[in-house]
Structure formats: structure tokens, C-alpha cells
PyMOL commands that place a pseudoatom at each C-alpha (Angstrom):
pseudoatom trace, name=CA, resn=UNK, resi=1, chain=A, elem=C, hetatm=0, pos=[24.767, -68.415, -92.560]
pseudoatom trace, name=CA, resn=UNK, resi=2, chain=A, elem=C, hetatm=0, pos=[24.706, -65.592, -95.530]
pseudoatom trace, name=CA, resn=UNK, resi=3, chain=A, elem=C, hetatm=0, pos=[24.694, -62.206, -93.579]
pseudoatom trace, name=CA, resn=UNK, resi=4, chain=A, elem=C, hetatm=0, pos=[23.037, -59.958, -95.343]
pseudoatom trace, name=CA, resn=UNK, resi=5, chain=A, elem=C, hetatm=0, pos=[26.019, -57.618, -95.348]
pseudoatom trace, name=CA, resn=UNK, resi=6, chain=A, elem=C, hetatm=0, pos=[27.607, -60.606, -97.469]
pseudoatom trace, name=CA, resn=UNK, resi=7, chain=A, elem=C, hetatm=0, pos=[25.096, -60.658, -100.445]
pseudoatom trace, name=CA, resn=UNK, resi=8, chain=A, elem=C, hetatm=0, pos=[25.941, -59.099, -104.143]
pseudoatom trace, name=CA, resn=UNK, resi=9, chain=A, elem=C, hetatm=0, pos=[23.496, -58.736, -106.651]
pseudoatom trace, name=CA, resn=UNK, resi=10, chain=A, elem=C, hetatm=0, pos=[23.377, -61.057, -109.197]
pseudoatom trace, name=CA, resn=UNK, resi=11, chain=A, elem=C, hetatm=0, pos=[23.711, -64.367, -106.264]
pseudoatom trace, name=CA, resn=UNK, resi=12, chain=A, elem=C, hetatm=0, pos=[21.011, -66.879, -105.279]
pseudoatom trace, name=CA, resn=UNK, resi=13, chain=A, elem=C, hetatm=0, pos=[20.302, -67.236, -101.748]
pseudoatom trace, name=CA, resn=UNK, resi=14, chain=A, elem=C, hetatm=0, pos=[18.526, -69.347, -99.591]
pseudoatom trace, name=CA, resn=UNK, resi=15, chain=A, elem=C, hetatm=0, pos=[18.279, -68.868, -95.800]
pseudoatom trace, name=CA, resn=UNK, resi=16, chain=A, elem=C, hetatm=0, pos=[16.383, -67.581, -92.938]
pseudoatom trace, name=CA, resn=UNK, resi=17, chain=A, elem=C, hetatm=0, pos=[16.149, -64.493, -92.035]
pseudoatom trace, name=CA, resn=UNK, resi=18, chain=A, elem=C, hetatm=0, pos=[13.778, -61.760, -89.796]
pseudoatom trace, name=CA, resn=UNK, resi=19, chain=A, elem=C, hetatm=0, pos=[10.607, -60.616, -91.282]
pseudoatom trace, name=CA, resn=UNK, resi=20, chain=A, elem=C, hetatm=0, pos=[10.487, -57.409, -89.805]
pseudoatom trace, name=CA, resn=UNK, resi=21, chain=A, elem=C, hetatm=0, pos=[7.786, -56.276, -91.856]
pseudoatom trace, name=CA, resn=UNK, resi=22, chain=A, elem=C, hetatm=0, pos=[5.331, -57.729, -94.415]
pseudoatom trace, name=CA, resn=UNK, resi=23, chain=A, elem=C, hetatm=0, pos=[3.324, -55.169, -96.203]
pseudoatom trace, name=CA, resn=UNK, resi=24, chain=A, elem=C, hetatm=0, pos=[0.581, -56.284, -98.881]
pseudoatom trace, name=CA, resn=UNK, resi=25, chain=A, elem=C, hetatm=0, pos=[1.071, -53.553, -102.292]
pseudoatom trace, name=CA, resn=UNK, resi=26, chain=A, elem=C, hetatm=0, pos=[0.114, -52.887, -105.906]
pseudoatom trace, name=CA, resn=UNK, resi=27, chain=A, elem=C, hetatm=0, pos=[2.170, -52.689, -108.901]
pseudoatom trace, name=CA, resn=UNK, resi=28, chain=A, elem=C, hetatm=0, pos=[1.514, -49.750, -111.772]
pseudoatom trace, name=CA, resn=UNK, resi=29, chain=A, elem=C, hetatm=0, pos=[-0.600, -52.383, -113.088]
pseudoatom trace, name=CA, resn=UNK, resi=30, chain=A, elem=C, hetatm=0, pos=[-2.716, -53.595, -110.043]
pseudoatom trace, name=CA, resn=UNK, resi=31, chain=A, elem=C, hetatm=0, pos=[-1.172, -57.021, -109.252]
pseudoatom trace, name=CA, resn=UNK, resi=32, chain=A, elem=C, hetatm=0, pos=[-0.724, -57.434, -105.352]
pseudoatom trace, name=CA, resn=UNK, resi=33, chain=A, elem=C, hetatm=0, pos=[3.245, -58.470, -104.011]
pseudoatom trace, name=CA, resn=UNK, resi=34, chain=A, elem=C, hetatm=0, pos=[4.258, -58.214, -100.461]
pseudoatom trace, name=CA, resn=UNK, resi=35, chain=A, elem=C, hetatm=0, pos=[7.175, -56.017, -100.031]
pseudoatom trace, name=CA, resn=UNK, resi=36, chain=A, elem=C, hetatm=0, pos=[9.438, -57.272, -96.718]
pseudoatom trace, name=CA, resn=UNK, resi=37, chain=A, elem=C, hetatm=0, pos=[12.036, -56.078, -94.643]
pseudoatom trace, name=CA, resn=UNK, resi=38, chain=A, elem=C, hetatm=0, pos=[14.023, -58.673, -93.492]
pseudoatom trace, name=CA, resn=UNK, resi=39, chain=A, elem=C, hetatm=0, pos=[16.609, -58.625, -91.068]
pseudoatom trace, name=CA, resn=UNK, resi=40, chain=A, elem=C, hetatm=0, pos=[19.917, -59.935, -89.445]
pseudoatom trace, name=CA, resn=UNK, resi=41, chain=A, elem=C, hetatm=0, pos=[22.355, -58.704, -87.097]
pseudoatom trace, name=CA, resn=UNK, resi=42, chain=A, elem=C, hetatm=0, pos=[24.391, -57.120, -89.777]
pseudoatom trace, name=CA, resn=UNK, resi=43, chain=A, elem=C, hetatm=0, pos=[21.365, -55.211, -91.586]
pseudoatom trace, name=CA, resn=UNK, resi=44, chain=A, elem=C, hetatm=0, pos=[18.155, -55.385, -93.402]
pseudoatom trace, name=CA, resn=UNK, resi=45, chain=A, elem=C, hetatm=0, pos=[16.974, -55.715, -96.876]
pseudoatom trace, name=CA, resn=UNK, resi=46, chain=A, elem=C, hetatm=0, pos=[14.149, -55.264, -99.074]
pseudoatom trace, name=CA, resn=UNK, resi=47, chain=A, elem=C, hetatm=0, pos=[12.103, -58.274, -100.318]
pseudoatom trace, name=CA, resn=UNK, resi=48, chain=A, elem=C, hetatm=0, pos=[9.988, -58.611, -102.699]
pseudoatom trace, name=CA, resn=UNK, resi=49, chain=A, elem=C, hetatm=0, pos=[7.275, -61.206, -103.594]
pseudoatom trace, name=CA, resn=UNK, resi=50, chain=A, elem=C, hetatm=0, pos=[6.222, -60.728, -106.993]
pseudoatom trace, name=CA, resn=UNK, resi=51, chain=A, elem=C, hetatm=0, pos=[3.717, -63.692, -107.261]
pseudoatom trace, name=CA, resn=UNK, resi=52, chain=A, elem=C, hetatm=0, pos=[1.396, -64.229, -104.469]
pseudoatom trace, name=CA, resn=UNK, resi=53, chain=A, elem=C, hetatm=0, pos=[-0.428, -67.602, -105.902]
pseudoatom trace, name=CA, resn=UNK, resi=54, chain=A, elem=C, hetatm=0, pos=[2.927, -69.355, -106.063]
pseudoatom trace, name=CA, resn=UNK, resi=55, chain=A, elem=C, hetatm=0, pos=[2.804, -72.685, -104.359]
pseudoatom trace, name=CA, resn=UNK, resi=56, chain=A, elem=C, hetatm=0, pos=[6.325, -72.060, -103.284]
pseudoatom trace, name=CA, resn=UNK, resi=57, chain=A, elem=C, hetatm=0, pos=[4.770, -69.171, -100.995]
pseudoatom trace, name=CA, resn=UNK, resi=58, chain=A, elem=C, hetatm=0, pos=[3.566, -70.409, -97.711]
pseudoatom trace, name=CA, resn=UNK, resi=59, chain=A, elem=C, hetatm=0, pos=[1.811, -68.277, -94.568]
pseudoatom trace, name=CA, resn=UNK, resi=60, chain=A, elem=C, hetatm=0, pos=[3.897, -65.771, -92.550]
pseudoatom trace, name=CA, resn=UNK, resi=61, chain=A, elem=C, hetatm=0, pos=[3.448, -62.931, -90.949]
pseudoatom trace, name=CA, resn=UNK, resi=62, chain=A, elem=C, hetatm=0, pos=[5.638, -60.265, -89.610]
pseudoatom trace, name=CA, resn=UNK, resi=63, chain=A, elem=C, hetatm=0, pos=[7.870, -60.752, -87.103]
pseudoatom trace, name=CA, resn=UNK, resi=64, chain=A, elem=C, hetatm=0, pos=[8.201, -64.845, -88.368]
pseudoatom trace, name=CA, resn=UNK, resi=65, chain=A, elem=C, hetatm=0, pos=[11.914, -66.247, -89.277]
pseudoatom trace, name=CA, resn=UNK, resi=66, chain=A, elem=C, hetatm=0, pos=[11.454, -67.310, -92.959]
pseudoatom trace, name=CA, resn=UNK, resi=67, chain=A, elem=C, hetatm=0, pos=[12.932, -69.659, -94.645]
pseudoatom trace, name=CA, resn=UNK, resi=68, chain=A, elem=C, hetatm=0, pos=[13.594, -67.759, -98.311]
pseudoatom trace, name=CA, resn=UNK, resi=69, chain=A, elem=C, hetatm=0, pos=[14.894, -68.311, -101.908]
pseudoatom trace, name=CA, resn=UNK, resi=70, chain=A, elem=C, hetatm=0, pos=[15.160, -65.766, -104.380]
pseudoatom trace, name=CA, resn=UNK, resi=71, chain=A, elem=C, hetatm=0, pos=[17.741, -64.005, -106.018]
pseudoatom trace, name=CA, resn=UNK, resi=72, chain=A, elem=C, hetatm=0, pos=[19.964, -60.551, -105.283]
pseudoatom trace, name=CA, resn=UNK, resi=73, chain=A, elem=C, hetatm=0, pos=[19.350, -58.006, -107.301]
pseudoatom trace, name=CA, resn=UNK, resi=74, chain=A, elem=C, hetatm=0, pos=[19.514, -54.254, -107.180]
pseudoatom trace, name=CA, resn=UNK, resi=75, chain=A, elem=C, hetatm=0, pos=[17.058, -51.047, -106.857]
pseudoatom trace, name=CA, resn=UNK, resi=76, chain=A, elem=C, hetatm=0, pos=[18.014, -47.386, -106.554]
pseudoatom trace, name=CA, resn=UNK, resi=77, chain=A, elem=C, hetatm=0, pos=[21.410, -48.325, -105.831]
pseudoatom trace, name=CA, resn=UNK, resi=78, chain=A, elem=C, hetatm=0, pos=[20.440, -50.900, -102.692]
pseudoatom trace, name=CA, resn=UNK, resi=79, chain=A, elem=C, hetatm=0, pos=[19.871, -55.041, -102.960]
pseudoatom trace, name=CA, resn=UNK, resi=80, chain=A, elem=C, hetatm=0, pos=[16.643, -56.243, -103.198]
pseudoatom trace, name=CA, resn=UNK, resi=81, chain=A, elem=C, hetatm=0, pos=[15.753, -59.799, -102.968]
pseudoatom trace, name=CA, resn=UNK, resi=82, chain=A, elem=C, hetatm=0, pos=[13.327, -61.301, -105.174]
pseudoatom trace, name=CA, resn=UNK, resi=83, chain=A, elem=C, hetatm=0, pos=[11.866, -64.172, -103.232]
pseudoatom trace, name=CA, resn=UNK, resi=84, chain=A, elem=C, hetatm=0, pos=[10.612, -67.270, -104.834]
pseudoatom trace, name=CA, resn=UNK, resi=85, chain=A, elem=C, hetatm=0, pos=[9.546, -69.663, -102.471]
pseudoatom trace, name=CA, resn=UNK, resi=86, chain=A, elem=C, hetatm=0, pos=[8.918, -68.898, -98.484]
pseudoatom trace, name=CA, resn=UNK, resi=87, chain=A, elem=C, hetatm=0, pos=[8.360, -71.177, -95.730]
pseudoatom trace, name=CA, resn=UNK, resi=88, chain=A, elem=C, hetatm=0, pos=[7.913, -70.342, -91.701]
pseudoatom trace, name=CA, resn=UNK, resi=89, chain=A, elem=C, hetatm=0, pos=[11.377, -71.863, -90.274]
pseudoatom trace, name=CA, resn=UNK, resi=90, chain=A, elem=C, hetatm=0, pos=[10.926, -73.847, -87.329]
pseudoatom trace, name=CA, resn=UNK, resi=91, chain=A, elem=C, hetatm=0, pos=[12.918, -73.622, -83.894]
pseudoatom trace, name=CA, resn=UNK, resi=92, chain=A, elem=C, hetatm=0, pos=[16.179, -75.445, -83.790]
pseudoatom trace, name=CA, resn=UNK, resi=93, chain=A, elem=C, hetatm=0, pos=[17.078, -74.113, -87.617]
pseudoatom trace, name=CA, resn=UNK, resi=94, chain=A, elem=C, hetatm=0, pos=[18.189, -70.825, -86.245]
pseudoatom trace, name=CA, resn=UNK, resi=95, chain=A, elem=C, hetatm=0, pos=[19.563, -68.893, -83.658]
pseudoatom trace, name=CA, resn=UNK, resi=96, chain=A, elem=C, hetatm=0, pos=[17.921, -65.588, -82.387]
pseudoatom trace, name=CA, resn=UNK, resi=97, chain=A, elem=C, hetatm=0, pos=[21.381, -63.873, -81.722]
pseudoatom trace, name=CA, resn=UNK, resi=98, chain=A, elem=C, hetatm=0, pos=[21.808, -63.787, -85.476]
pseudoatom trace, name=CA, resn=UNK, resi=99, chain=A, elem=C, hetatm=0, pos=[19.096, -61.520, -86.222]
pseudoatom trace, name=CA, resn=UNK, resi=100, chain=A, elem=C, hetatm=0, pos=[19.177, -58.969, -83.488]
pseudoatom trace, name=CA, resn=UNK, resi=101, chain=A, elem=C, hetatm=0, pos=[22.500, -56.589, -83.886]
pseudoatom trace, name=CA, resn=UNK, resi=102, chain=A, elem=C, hetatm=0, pos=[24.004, -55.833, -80.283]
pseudoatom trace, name=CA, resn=UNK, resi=103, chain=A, elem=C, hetatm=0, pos=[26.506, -53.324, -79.135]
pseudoatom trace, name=CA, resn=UNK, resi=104, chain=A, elem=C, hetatm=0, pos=[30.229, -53.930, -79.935]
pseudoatom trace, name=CA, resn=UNK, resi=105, chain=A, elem=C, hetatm=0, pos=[30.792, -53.290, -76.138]
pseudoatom trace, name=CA, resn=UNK, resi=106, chain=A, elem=C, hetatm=0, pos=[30.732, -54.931, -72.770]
pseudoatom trace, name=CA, resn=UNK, resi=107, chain=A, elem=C, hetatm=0, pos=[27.209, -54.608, -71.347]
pseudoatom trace, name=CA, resn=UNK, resi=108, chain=A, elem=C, hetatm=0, pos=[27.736, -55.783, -68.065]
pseudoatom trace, name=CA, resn=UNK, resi=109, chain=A, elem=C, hetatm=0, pos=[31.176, -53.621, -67.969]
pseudoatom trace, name=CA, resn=UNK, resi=110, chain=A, elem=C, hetatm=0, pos=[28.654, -50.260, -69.473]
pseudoatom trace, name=CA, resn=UNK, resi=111, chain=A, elem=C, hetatm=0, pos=[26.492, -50.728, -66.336]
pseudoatom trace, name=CA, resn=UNK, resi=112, chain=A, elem=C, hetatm=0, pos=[28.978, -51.133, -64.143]
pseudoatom trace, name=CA, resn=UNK, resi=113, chain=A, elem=C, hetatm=0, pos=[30.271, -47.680, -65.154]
pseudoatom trace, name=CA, resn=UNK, resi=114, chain=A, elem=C, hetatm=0, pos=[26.351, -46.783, -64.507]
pseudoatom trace, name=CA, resn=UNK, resi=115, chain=A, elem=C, hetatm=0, pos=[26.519, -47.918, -61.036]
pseudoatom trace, name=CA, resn=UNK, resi=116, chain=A, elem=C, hetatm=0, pos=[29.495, -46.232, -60.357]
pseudoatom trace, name=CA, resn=UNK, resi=117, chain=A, elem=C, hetatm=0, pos=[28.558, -42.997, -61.181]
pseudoatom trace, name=CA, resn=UNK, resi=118, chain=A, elem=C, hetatm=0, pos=[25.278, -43.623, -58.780]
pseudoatom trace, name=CA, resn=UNK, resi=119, chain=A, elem=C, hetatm=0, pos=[28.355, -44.416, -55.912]
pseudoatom trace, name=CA, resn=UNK, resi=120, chain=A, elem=C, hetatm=0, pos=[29.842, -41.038, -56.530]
pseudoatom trace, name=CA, resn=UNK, resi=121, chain=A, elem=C, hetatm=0, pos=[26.607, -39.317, -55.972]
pseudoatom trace, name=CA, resn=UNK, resi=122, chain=A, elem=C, hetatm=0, pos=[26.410, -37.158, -52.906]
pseudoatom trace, name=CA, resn=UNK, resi=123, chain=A, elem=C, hetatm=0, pos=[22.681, -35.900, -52.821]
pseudoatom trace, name=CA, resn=UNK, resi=124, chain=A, elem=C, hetatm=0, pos=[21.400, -38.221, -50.578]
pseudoatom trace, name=CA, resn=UNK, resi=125, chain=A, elem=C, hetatm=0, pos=[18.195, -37.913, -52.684]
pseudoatom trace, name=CA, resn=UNK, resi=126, chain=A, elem=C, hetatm=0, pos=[19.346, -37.936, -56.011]
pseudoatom trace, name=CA, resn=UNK, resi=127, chain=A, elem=C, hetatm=0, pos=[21.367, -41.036, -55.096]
pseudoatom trace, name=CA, resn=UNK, resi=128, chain=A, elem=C, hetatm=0, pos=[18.293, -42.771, -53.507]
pseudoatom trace, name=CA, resn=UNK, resi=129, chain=A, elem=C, hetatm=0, pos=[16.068, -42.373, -56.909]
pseudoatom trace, name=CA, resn=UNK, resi=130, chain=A, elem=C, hetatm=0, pos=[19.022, -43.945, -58.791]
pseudoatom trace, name=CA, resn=UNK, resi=131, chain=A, elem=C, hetatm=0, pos=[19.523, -46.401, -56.818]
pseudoatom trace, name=CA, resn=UNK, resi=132, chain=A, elem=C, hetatm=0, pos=[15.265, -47.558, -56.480]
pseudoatom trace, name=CA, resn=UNK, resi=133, chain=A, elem=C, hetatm=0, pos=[15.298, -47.901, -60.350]
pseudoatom trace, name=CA, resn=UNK, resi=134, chain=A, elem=C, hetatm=0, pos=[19.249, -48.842, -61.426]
pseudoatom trace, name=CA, resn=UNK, resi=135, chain=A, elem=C, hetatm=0, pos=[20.127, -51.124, -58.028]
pseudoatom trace, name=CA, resn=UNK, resi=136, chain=A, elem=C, hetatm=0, pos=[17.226, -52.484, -56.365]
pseudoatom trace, name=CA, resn=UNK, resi=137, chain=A, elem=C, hetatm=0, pos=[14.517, -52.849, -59.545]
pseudoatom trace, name=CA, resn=UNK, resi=138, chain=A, elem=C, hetatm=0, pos=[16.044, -55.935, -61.213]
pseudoatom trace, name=CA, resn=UNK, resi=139, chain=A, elem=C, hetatm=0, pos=[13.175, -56.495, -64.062]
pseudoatom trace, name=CA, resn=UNK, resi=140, chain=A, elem=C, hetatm=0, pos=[13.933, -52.478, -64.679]
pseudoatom trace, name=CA, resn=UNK, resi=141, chain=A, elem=C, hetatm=0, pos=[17.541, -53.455, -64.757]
pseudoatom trace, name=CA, resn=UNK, resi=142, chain=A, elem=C, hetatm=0, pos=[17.401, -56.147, -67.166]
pseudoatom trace, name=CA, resn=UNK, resi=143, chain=A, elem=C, hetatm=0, pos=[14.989, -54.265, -69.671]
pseudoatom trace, name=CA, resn=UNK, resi=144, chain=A, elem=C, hetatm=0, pos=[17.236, -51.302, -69.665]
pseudoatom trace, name=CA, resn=UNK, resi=145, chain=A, elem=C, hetatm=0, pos=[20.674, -53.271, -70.445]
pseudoatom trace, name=CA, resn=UNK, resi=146, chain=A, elem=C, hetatm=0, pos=[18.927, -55.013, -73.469]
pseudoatom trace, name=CA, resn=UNK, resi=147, chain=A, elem=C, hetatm=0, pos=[16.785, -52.564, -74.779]
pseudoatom trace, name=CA, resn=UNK, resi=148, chain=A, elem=C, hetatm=0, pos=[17.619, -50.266, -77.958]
pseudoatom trace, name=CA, resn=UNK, resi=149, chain=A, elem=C, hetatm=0, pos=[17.765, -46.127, -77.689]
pseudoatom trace, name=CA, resn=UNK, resi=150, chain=A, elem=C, hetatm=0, pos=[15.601, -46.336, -80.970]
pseudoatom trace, name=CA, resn=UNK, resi=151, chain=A, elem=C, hetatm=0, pos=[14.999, -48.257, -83.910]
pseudoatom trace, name=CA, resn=UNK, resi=152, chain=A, elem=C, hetatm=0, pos=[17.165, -46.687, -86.370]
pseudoatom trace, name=CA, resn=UNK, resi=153, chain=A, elem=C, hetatm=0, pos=[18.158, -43.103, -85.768]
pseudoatom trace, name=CA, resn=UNK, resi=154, chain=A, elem=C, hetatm=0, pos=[20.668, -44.219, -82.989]
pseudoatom trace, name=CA, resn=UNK, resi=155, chain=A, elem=C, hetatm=0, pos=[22.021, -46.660, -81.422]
pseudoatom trace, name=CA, resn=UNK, resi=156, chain=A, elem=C, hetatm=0, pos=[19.274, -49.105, -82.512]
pseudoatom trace, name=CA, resn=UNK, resi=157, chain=A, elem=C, hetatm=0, pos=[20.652, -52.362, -81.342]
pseudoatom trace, name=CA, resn=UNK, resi=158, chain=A, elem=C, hetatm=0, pos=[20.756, -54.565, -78.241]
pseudoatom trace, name=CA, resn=UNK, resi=159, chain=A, elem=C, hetatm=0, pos=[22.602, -52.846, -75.222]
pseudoatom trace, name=CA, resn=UNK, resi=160, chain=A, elem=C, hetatm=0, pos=[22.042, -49.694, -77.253]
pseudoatom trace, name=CA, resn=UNK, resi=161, chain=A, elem=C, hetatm=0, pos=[19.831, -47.856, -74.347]
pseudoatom trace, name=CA, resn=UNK, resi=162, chain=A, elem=C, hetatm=0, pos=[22.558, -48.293, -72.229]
pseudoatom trace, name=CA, resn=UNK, resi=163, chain=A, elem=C, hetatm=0, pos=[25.385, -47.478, -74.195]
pseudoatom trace, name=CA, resn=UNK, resi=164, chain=A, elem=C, hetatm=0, pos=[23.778, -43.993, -75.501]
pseudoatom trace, name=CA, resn=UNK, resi=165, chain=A, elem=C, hetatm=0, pos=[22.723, -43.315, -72.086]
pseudoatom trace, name=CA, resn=UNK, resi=166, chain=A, elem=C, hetatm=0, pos=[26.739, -43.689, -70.192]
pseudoatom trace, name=CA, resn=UNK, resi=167, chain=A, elem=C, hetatm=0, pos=[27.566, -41.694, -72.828]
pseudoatom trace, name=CA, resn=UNK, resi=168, chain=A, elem=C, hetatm=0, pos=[25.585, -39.020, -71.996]
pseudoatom trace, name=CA, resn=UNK, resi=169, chain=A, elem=C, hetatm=0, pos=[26.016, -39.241, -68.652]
pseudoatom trace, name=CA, resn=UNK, resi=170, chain=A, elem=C, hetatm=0, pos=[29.567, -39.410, -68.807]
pseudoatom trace, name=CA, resn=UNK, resi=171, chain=A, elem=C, hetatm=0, pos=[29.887, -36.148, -70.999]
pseudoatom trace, name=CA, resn=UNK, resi=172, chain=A, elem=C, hetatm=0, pos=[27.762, -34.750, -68.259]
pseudoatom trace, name=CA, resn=UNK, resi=173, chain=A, elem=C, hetatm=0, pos=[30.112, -35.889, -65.441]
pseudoatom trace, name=CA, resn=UNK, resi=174, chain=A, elem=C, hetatm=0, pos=[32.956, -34.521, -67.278]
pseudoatom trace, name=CA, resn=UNK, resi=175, chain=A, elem=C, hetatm=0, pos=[31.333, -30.775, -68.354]
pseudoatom trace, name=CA, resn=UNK, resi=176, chain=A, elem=C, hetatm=0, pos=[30.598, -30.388, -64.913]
pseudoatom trace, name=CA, resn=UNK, resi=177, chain=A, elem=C, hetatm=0, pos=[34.373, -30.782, -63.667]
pseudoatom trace, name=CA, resn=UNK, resi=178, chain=A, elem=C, hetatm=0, pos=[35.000, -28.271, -66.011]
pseudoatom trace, name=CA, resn=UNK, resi=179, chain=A, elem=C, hetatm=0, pos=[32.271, -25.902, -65.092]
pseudoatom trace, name=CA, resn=UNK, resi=180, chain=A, elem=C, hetatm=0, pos=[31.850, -25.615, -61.596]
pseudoatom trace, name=CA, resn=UNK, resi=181, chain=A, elem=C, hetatm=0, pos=[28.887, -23.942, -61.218]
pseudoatom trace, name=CA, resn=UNK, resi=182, chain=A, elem=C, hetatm=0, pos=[26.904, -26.953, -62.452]
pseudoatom trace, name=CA, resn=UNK, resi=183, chain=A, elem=C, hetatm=0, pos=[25.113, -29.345, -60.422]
pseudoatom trace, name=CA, resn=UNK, resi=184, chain=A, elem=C, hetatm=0, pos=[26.916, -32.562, -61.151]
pseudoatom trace, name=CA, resn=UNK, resi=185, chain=A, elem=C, hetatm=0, pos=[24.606, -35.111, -59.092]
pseudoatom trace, name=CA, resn=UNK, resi=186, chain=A, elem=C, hetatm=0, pos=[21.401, -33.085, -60.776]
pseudoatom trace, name=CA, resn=UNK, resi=187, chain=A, elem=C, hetatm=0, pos=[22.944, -33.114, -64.539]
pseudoatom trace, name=CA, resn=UNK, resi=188, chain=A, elem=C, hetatm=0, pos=[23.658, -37.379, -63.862]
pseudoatom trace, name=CA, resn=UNK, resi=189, chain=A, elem=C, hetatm=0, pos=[20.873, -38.124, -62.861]
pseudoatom trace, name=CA, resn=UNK, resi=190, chain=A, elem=C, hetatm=0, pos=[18.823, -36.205, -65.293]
pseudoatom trace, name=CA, resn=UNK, resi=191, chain=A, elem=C, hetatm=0, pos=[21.487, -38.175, -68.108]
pseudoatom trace, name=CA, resn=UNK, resi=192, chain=A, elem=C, hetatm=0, pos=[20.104, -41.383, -66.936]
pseudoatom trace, name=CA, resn=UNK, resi=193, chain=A, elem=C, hetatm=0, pos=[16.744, -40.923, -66.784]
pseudoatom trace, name=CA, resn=UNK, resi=194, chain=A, elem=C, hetatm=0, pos=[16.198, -39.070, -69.906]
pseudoatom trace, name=CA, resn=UNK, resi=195, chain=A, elem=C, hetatm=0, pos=[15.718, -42.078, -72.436]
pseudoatom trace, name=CA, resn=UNK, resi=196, chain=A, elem=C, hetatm=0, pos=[14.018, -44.393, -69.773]
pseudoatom trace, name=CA, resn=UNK, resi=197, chain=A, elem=C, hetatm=0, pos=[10.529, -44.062, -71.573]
pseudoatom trace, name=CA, resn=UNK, resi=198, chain=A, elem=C, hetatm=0, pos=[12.028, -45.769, -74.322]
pseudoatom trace, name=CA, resn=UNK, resi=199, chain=A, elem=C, hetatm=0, pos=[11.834, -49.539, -72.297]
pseudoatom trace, name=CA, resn=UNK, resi=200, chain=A, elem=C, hetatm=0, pos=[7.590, -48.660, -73.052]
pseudoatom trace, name=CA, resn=UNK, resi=201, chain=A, elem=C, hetatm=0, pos=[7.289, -47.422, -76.441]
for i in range(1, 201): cmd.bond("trace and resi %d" % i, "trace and resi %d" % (i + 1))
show_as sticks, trace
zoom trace
């Protein structure tokens, strides 16, 4: 597969990729193109579809993996594709994991250092709200360890949630070594709850 961190202007390329977005727009002159977004794990880049009534341009929609051909160039200093023929790609020519980036660490071994800081929490009630979302609500569980802390400010990727979250939690943990007069169980807890809207936006 072509990554699009691997493309150079000036290259042909055909392969599948994400179409995050597909927006219908108007040149200075008033001919409709579709400008996409299309992604992989390593990126996204801007697509372009110049000539709608081309035969070589089947249906899609957003959100479809696309079959494309067109060739690299660049715009305001970023690569653009300019995409010549399109086709929906069926299941079995691709692999999901190659279009949705994931964090560089251990998931499983990021919520383990969740559910440790739940065992070191003394506040009987503190660690009993933890514990009714982190340890006993297993769909809750499962969304939060795959879910992103936003889609591209931070830590937008798969396991991203998670990973921002132990981090704040963890700098929380630590202040409040150093500070005594802070409520360590309170701070925690407040740490990982404070992105959990995220999993419904």
C-alpha cells in the first residue's frame, strides 16, 4: 500500500484510501468538483475531482474506501491529488487498520495503569464511581480504550482517549505527592472523568 505520508508530487497513484469527506464546490468559473479528504493511518490529503461527468467517476459518498487514480501534485505548499477515475472498493481489497491511526503505545498496558490508580484509591466513594464505569461497565470500557480525545487538536487517533486521559491523571497523582494539601483521590478521579463525554459526541 502507498501511505499517504509516502507520496511526492509529481507521482501517479492508484489505491484505496478513506473518504473522510466529500464536499460538492464551484470553481471561479462555476464548474462543480468535489473536493475530498481522504485518509490513512499515516495522514490525510486533499482530493480533488475536477470533472464530475467523467465515466471514470463512479458513486461514493463519505465515509466509503475508494478505489482512486490521479496524480500528486502540490497547493499552498501541501499535496493534492487530482483524481481521475473513482470506484467504491469492495471488502476483502483492504484492511480497516490501515486507515485509522492508533496510539504508538500499549492500550491494554495504558488501562492497566488506569485500573491501578482506581486500586490506590482510598475514598471508599470515589473508588466505587471508578470502579461502576472503568471495572464493572465493559461496553463503557471498550468504547473508552478505542475512542479518540478529538479529531485533530489532540491525540486524535485510536487509544487516544485513553492515552490523554493517564496522562492527566498521572500528572495529577504526581502534583499531589508534591503538594500535600491536595486531595489526591478527588484530583484522579476528576482526571478520568473529565474527557468521558467525548465517547458521545
Amino acid at each position: 500500500m502507498r501511505y499517504i505520508n509516502e507520496l511526492r508530487e509529481g507521482e501517479m497513484v492508484s489505491e484505496i484510501y478513506l473518504c473522510k469527506t466529500k464536499q460538492t464546490a464551484k470553481t471561479k468559473a462555476g464548474k462543480s468538483y468535489y473536493s475530498l479528504i481522504l485518509q490513512d493511518k499515516t495522514g490525510v490529503l486533499d482530493g480533488k475531482v475536477w470533472d464530475l461527468n467523467s465515466r471514470g467517476i463512479e458513486n461514493f459518498e463519505s465515509m466509503d474506501y475508494i478505489f482512486v487514480t490521479g496524480r500528486v501534485t502540490s497547493f499552498q505548499g501541501s499535496n493534492q491529488l487530482n483524481i481521475e477515475r473513482i470506484r467504491k472498493a469492495q471488502e476483502g481489497e483492504y484492511f480497516p487498520s490501515d486507515y485509522v491511526k492508533t496510539s504508538s503505545k500499549d492500550i491494554d498496558k495504558m488501562y492497566d495503569d488506569v485500573l491501578e490508580m482506581i486500586k490506590r484509591t482510598k475514598d471508599i466513594y470515589l473508588k466505587a464511581l471508578l470502579e461502576s464505569f472503568f471495572v464493572k461497565d465493559v461496553e463503557f470500557k471498550n468504547a473508552f480504550k478505542k475512542h479518540s480525545a478529538a479529531k485533530t487538536v489532540h491525540h486524535g487517533y485510536v487509544g487516544g482517549l485513553l492515552e490523554h486521559t493517564r496522562g492527566v491523571a498521572n500528572l495529577c497523582e504526581f502534583y499531589a505527592t508534591q503538594y500535600p494539601i491536595l486531595n489526591r483521590d478527588l484530583l484522579v478521579t476528576a482526571a478520568l472523568f473529565h474527557d468521558i463525554g467525548k465517547l458521545v459526541e
